[in-house]
N, C-alpha and C positions, 0 to 999 in steps of 0.2 A: 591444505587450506590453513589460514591464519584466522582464525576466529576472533572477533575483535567486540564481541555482541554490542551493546546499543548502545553506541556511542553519538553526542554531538554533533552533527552535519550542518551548515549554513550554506547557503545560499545567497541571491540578489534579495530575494526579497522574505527569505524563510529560512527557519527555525528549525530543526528534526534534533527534538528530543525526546529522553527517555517520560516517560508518564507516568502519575501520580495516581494514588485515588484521590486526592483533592480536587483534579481535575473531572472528576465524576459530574460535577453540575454543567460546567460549558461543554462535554461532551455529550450530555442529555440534551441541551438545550438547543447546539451550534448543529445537529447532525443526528446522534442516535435515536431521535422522536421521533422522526418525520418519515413517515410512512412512503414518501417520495422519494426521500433518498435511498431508503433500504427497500426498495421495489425491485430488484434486480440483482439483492444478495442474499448469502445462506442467514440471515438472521433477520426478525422482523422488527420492526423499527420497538425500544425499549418504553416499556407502557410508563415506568417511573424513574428517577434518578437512581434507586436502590440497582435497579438492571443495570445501569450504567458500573454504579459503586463497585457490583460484583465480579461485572466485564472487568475492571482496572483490578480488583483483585486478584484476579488469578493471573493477568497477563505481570500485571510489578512482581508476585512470587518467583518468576524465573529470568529479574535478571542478573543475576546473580552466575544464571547458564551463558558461556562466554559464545553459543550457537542461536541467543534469543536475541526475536532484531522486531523491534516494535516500537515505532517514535509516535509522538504523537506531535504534528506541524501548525507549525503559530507563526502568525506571520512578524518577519522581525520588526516591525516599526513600533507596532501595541502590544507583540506579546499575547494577541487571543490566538485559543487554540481552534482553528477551521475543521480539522480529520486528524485521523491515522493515515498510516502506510508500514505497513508492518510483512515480514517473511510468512507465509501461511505455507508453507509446503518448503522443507527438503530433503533435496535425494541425492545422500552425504556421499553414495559412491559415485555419483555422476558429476559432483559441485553443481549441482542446479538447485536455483533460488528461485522458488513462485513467489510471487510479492502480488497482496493485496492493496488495497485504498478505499476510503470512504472520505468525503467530504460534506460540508454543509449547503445547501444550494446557493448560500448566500457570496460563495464565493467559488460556482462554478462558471466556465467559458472565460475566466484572465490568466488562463494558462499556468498557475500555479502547481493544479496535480501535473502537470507534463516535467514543471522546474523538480517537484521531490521526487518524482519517480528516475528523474535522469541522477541527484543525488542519491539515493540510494543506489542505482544501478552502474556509479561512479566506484560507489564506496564498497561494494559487494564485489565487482570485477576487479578496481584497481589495489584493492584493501586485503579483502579476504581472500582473493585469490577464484571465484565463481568461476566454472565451467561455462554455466549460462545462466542470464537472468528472463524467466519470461515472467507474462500473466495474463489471467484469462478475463473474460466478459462475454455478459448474455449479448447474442445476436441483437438483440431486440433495443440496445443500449449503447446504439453508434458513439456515442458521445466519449465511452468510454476506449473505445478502440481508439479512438482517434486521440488521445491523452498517451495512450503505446505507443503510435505510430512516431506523433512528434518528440517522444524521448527516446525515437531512435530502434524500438523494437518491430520486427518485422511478422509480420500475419503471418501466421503456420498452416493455418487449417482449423476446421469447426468438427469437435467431437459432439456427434449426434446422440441428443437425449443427454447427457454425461453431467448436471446440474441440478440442486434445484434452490429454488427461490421463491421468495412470497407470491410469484404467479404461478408455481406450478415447476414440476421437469420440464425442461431445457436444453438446448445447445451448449457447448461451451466454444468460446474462439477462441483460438490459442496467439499470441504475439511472443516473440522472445529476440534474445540477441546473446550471439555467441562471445567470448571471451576473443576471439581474434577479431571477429565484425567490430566488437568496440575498440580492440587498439587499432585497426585500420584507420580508426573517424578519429583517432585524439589529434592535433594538431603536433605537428611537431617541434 
């Protein structure tokens, strides 16, 4: 693999960069509050900006590690920051890349997590060299599947119980896409 950690990505219509703790307010404010958005992840929505500050603290500590992949996505016209999309899992003998996402409700269903998740899973297969990129969601959180699906990653199967989240143990679904599946789709 070519490890290239958290570099720059653009888009149509987004930004994937590296994050700040300055960023600690519009990530309190756009997303890590809202008890609706983190209803269906390993973390509960952050009761103060401090939770936010100290989330950006330890994720900015590593990236300095050329294996640390953590953007935080703004959309390019304004410049706010909407979510993350960040690597949470790798299994460096297999090149497989779990990629999370978190957004702000204010900017779900315009297809935006589908645009960085297909940039990240550009820049992971065509960049670093990925074996395969997947990731996972609560059953219970179609919305989210279907953000996999249209950036091209295929349904695996659901590991039963294998989660938990601010409701409790859970499913996990799995979606991924092999390193050959996406050079079949590039255009030639």
């Amino acid at each position: 693999m070519n490890h290239l950690g958290t570099i720059t990505l653009a888009t149509d219509r987004l930004v994937l960069r590296r994050l700040s703790v300055d960023d600690a307010q519009e990530m309190y404010d756009n997303w890590a509050s809202d008890p609706q958005v983190t209803r269906h992840l390993g973390w509960l929505a952050h009761p103060d900006v401090d939770e936010s500050r100290s989330v950006l603290t330890d994720w900015t500590s590593h990236y300095l590690e050329p294996d640390w992949y953590a953007w935080g996505v703004t959309l390019r016209d304004s410049g706010v920051l909407i979510g993350t999309i960040n690597v949470v899992a790798l299994v460096r003998a297999a090149a497989l890349f779990q990629i999370g996402y978190c957004y702000g409700r204010q900017w779900w269903g315009q297809g935006l997590a589908t645009e960085a998740l297909r940039a990240v899973t550009d820049f992971l297969i065509g960049q670093v060299g990925a074996h395969k990129v997947e990731s996972v969601h609560d059953p219970r959180n179609p919305a989210s599947g279907r953000v996999m699906t249209k950036a091209g990653l295929r349904q695996e199967g659901i590991r039963r119980q294998a989660h938990h989240s601010s409701l409790g143990i859970c499913d996990s679904c799995y979606h991924g896409i092999l390193a050959t599946e996406w050079r079949a789709a590039q255009p030639d």
